[in-house]
N, C-alpha and C positions, 0 to 999 in steps of 0.2 A: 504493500500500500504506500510504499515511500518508496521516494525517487530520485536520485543523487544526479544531472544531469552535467558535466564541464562542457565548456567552450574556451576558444581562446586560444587551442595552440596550432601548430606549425610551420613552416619555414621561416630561421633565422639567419643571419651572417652573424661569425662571433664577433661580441660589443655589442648588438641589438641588446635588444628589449620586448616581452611579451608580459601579458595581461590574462591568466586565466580567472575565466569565472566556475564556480559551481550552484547553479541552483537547485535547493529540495523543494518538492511536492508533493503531493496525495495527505497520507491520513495525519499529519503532524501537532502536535499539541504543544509541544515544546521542544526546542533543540540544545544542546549542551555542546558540549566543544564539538569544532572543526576542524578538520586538516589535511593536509595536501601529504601524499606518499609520490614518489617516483619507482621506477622497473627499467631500467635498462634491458636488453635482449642476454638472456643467460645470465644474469642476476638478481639477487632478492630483492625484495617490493624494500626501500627504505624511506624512512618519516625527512619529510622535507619542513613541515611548520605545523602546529596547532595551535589552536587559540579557543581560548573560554569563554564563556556565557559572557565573563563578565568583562573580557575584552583583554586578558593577558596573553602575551605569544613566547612559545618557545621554537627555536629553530636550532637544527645543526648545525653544530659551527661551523663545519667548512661553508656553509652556504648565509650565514650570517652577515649583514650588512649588504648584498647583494640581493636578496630577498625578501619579501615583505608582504606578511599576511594580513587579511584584514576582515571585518565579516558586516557585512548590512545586515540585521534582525530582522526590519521589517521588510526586509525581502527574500528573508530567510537564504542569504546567498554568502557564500564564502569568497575573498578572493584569492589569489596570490600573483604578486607582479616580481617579476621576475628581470634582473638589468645585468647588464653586464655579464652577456651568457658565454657560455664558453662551450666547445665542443663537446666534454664531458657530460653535460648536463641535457645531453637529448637522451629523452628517454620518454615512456607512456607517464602522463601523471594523474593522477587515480585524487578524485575529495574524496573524502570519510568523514561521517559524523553520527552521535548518539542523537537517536530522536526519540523522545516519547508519542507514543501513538495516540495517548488520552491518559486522563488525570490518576490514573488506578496500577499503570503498569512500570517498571524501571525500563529506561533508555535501552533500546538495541541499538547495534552500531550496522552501518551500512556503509554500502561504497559505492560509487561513481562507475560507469564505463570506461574510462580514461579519455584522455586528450593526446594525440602526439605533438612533439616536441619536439624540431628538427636545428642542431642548431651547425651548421655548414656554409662553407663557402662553396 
């Protein structure tokens, strides 16, 4: 009943800049934290940013100061803008977020389709 949708990636030259968005939809009550994961091809899914209800961000370091989460509530929309990309950093990138479905039940967490990320000359 919930539905994690990204937009916003592919093709970059390294130094560019991209904008991804993710919107959630369907049965939502409440959302609690957000966050962006990356996948490279034959590598594990890793956490790129999260961010809480109440608007705190953590990100990995390597990716720190070059990336920047953010979240609209009343659009129920996560961002991540993303500067100064480098070739390494193309990869699929996947939102995730706990949502409450209604007042009665705890948070499941869900995840996005991905977005590709192409970042080449």
């Amino acid at each position: 009943q919930v539905q994690l949708v990204e937009s916003g990636g592919g093709l970059v030259q390294p130094g560019g800049s991209l904008r991804l968005s993710c919107a959630a939809s369907g049965s939502i009550f409440s959302i609690y934290a957000m966050g962006w994961y990356r996948q490279a091809p034959g590598k594990q899914r890793e956490l790129v940013a999260v961010i809480t209800t109440g608007g705190s961000t953590k990100y990995t370091d390597s990716l720190k100061g070059r990336f920047t989460i953010s979240r609209d509530n009343a659009k129920n929309t996560v961002y991540l803008q993303m500067n100064s990309l480098k070739p390494e950093d193309t990869a699929v990138y996947y939102c995730n977020a706990d949502v409450a479905p209604n007042a009665l039940l705890l948070p499941t967490n869900y995840w996005g389709q991905g977005t590709q990320v192409t970042v080449s000359s």
